[in-house]
C-alpha positions in Angstrom: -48.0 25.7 -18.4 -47.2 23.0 -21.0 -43.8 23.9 -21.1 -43.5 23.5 -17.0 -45.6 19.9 -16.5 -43.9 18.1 -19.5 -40.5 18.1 -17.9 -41.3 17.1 -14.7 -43.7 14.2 -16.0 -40.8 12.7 -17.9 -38.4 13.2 -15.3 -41.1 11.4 -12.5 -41.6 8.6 -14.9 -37.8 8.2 -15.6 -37.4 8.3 -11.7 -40.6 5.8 -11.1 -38.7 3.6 -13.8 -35.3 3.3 -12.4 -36.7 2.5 -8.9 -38.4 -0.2 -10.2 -35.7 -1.5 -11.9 -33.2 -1.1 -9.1 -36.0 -3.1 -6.3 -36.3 -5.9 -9.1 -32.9 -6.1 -9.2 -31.9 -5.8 -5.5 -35.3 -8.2 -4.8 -33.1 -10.8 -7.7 -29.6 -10.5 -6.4 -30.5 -10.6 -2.2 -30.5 -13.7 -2.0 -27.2 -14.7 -4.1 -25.9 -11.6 -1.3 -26.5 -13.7 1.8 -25.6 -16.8 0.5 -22.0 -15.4 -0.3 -21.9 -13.1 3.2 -23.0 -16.6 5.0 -20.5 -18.3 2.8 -18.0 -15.8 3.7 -18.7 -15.8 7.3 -18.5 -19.6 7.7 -15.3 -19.3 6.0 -13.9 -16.8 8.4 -15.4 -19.0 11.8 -13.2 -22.1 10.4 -9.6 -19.7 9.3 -9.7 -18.6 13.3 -10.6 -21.6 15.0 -9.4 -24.5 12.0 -10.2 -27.4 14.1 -13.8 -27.1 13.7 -15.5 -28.8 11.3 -18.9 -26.9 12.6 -20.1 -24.2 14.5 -23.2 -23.8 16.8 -24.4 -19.9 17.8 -24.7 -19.6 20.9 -27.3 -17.1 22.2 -26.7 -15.6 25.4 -29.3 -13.5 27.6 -26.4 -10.5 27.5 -22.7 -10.0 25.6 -20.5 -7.4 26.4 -20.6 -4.5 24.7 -19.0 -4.7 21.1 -19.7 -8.6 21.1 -22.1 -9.1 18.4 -22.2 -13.1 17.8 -20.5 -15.8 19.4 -20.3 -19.3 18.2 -19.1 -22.8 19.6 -16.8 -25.2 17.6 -17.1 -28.5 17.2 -15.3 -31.3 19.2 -14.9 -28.8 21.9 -12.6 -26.9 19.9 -12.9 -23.3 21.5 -15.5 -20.5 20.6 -15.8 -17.9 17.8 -16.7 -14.5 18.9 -17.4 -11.5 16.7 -16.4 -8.2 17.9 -15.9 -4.0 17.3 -15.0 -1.7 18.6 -14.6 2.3 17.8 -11.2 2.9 16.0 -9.6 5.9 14.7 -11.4 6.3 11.4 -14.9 4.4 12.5 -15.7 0.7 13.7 -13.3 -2.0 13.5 -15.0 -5.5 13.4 -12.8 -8.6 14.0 -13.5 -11.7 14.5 -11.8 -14.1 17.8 -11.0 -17.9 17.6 -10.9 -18.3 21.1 -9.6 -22.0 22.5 -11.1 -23.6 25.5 -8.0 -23.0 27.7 -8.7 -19.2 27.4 -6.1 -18.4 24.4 -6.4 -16.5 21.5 -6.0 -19.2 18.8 -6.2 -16.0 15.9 -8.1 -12.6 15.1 -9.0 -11.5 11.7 -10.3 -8.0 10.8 -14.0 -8.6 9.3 -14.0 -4.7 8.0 -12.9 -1.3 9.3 -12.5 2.3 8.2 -8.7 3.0 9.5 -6.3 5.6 7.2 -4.6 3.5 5.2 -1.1 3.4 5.8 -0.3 4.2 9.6 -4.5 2.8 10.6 -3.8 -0.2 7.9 -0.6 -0.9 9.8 -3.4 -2.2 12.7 -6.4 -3.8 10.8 -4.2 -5.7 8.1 -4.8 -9.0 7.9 -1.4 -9.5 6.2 0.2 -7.2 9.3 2.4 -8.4 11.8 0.2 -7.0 14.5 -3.2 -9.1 14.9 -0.3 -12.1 14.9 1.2 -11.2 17.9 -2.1 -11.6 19.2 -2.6 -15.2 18.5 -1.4 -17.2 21.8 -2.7 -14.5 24.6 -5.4 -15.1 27.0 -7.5 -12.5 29.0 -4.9 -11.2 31.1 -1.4 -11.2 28.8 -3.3 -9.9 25.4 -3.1 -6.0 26.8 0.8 -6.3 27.4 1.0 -6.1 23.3 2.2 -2.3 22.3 0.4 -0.1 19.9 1.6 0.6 16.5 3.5 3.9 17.2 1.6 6.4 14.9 -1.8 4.4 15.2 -2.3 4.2 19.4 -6.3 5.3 18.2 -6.7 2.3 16.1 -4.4 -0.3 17.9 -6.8 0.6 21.2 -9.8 0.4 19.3 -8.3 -3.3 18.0 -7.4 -4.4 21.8 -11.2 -3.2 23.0 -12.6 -5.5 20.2 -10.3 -8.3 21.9 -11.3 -7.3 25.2 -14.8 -7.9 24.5 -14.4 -10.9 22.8 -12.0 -12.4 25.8 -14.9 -10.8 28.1 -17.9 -12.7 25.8 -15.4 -15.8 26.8 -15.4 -15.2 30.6 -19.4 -15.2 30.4 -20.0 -18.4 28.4 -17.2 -20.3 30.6 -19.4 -19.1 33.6 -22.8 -19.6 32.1 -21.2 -23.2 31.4 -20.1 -23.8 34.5 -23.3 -23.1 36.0 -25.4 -25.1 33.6 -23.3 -28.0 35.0 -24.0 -27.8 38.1 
């Protein structure tokens, strides 16, 4: 019976060790994670809408669906919206500079599980397609063709813009109502 109890004490308090160690470590290092995520974030905000200097989040009582945050620049620059939506190989998130006039001032991809090559060819921020974005408003941004090979993904990209120029639509109303 020994023989039986004395491995599986050792391997419980090997187990009951390394969770320890890896809660005091997570508990040490989650707070240097958020500051680089919110560091990272912020940095995202000001490379789609580069006229701010600050952004404000905006919390609304419903988003479309996909929308997950939407912020307003400073100076009355335009809005920053984050958005996903389902692509080919999982969820695409991007986030939307959008300017006050209703166009797309840029789009990054945030993260996304596309194949790479033909799915890449869609989420890149290097790629040639989330440019030809940049300059469209709410009705001329679905005109812009897939990426023959990648229609799953390229959709999935245009949903995500959808929602964001949708998330837009709402805050220009809720706005406009406010001001009345």
């Amino acid at each position: 019976m020994k023989e039986i109890l004395k491995p599986i004490l050792v391997l419980a308090l090997i187990c009951l060790v390394v969770t320890a160690t890896l809660a005091a470590v997570n508990q040490r290092t989650q707070p240097v994670i958020q500051a680089a995520e919110e560091a990272a974030a912020a940095a995202a905000r000001s490379e789609v809408l580069p006229n701010s200097t600050e952004f404000q989040k905006i919390q609304l009582s419903s988003l479309p669906e996909g929308v997950t945050e939407v912020y307003r620049g400073s100076e009355g620059t335009g809005y920053v919206i984050l958005a996903q939506a389902k692509g080919y190989g999982g969820p695409i998130k991007i986030i939307c500079g959008i300017r006050p006039n209703g166009t797309l001032a840029a789009v990054k991809t945030l993260s996304h599980s596309e194949t790479n090559g033909v799915g890449t060819k869609v989420v890149d921020n290097n790629a040639d397609y989330r440019k030809r974005f940049t300059d469209t408003n709410q009705q001329t941004y679905t005109g812009i063709d897939a990426v023959t090979g990648a229609t799953v993904s390229s959709n999935g990209y245009r949903k995500a813009i959808g929602a964001a120029f949708e998330a837009f639509r709402m805050i220009k109303e809720a706005e406009h109502e406010n001001a009345q």
